[in-house]
N, C-alpha and C positions, 0 to 999 in steps of 0.2 A: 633392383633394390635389395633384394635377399639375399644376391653373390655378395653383394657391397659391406652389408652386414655383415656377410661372414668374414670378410677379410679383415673388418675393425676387431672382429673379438676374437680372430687370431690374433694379432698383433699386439692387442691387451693383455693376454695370457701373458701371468706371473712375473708382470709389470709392477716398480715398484710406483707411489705417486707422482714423485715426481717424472717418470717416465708415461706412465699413463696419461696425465694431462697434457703433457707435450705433442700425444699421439693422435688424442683427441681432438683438440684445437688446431693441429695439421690437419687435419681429415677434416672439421667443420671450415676451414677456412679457403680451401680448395673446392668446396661447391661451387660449379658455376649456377646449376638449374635447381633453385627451392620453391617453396611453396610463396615466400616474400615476393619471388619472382613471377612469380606465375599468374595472373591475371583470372584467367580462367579453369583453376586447379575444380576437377571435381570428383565426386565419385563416380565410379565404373567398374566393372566385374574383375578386373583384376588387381583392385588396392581398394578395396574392403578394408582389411588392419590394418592398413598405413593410415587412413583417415581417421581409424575409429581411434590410433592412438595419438594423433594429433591433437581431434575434438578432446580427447582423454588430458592432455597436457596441457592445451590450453583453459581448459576446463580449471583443472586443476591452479595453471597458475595464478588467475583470476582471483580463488577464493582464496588462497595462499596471502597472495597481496593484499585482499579485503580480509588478513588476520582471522581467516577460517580455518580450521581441520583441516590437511592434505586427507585428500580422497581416493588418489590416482591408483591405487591398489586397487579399489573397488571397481572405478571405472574403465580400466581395462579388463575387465571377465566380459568373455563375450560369448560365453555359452552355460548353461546349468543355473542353477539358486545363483539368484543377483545378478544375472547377467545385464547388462545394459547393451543397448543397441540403438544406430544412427537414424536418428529425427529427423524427416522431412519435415520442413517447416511449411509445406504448401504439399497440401494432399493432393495425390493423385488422380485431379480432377482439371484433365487442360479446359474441358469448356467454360471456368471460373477465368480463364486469362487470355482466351480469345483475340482479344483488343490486345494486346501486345501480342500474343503467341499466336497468329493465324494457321503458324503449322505446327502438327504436334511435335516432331521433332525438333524442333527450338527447343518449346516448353521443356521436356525431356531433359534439352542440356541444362537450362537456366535452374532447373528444379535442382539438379545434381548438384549445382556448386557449390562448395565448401562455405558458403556464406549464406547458404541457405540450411545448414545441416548444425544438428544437436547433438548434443549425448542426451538421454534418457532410459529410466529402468524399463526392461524387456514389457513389464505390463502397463504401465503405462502407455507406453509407445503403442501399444494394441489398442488400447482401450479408447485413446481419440484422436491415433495419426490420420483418421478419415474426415476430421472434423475440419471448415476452415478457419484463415488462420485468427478471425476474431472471437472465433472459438476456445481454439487452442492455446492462446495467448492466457488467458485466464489461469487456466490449469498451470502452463511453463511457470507461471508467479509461486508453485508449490515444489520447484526440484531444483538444480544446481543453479549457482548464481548465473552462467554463460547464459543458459534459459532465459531464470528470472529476470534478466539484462532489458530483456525486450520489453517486460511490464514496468510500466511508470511507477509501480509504488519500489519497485527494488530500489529508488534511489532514495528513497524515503525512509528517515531514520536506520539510515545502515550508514553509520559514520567509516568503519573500517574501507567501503566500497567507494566512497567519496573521497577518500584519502589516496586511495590509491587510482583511483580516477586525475584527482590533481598534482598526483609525482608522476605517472605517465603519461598526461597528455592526451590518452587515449580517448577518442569520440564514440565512448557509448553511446546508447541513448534509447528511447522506450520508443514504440512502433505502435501505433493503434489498429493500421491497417500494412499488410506488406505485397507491395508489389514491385513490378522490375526494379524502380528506381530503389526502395528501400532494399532490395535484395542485394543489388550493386554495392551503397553505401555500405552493408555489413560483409560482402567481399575484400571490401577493401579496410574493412576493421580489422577482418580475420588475419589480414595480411599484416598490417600495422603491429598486434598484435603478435606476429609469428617472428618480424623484426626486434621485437624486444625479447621473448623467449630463447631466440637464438641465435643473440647475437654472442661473436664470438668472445667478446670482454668480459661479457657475462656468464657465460657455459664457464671461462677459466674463474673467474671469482668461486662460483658456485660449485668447483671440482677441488680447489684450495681449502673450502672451509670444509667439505664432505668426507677430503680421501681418507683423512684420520677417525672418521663417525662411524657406527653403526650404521651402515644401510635400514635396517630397521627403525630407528630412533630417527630417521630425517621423512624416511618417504615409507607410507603403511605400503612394503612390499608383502605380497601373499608368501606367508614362509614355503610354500610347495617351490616357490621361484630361485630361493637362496640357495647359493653355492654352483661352483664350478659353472660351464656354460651356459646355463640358465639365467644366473644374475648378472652374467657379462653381456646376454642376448636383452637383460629388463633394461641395465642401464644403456647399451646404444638406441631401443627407445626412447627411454626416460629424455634422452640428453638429444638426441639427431631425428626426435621422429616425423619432422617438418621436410628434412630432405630426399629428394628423388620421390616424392611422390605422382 
């Protein structure tokens, strides 16, 4: 994934727009293995920030579409003041899942999957990743919409999030309690989900109306990140960070 990257923002280097989008949507369009594909995408010790900037983007697109603040500056820091960090949505507690999980390494995979996973701020995530999830469900009702997704009242007088529920199609929905089955269903949201984010009609729409903007005035990038290889490494996140994970 990280050679991959480097070879896109070589390529981009002092690229004028219209060349850039062309290179871009080459390179998205030649994926054969994404995340849309992938069934059982999860986390694992070697794509830490490939997930957390996925959650991060999807995250983002969410509250975007439900006519929120872009956030996605924020939600990729993943170390120091403000950092945010990946949400198990089912603490680390296999004897709670026994009856489906008779062996802990099951549980283990099923916990990791991307459809089980959040963004949340660094203390929070401390303060009651140990709790379960009818616990924690409460609390998600007070952080980024993806969270709040899973509480029934998010759908509740939030017109922007219903709007954008009925021009995508997308099968949110509130969870009272989660287990295999409800984990699976939001698998396959996550993925649904990662289909419209990256799809390739849409990355070129989205790179048309951009190339001539400010990066700053579209997406709160942390100014430490702007200029030269740094903002060519933010945007082949920003824009691919669902593939090769």
């Amino acid at each position: 994934m990280q050679y991959a990257k480097f070879l896109i923002m070589r390529d981009i280097r002092g690229k004028d727009p219209v060349e850039l989008a062309s290179i871009l949507i080459g390179n998205l369009s030649q994926e054969q293995e994404t995340f849309s594909s992938n069934d059982r995408l999860r986390l694992h010790g070697g794509n830490g920030k490939q997930i957390h900037n996925v959650l991060a983007r999807m995250t983002e697109f969410v509250e975007v579409g439900s006519e929120m603040k872009s956030k996605y500056g924020e939600y990729i820091v993943r170390s120091g003041r403000g950092a945010y960090e990946i949400e198990h949505i089912w603490a680390n507690h296999p004897e709670l899942h026994k009856v489906e999980f008779p062996n802990v390494a099951d549980f283990d995979e099923y916990r990791n999957r991307i459809g089980g996973l959040l963004l949340l701020p660094k203390s929070s995530n401390a303060s009651y990743g140990d709790l379960s999830y009818e616990g924690k469900v409460e609390h998600y009702n007070s952080q980024n919409l993806l969270a709040r997704s899973l509480h029934e009242l998010s759908y509740s007088h939030n017109p922007g999030f219903r709007r954008f529920l009925e021009r995508t199609g997308l099968t949110f929905k509130a969870y009272k309690s989660f287990a295999r089955e409800e984990l699976d269903q939001r698998q396959k949201l996550y993925q649904d989900l990662a289909q419209v984010i990256w799809s390739p009609d849409r990355i070129a729409e989205l790179l048309i109306r951009l190339v001539h903007t400010s990066v700053s005035q579209q997406i709160c990038c942390p100014q430490k990140r702007i200029g030269g290889i740094a903002i060519r490494r933010y945007w082949v996140d920003y824009l691919f960070g669902s593939t090769s994970c």
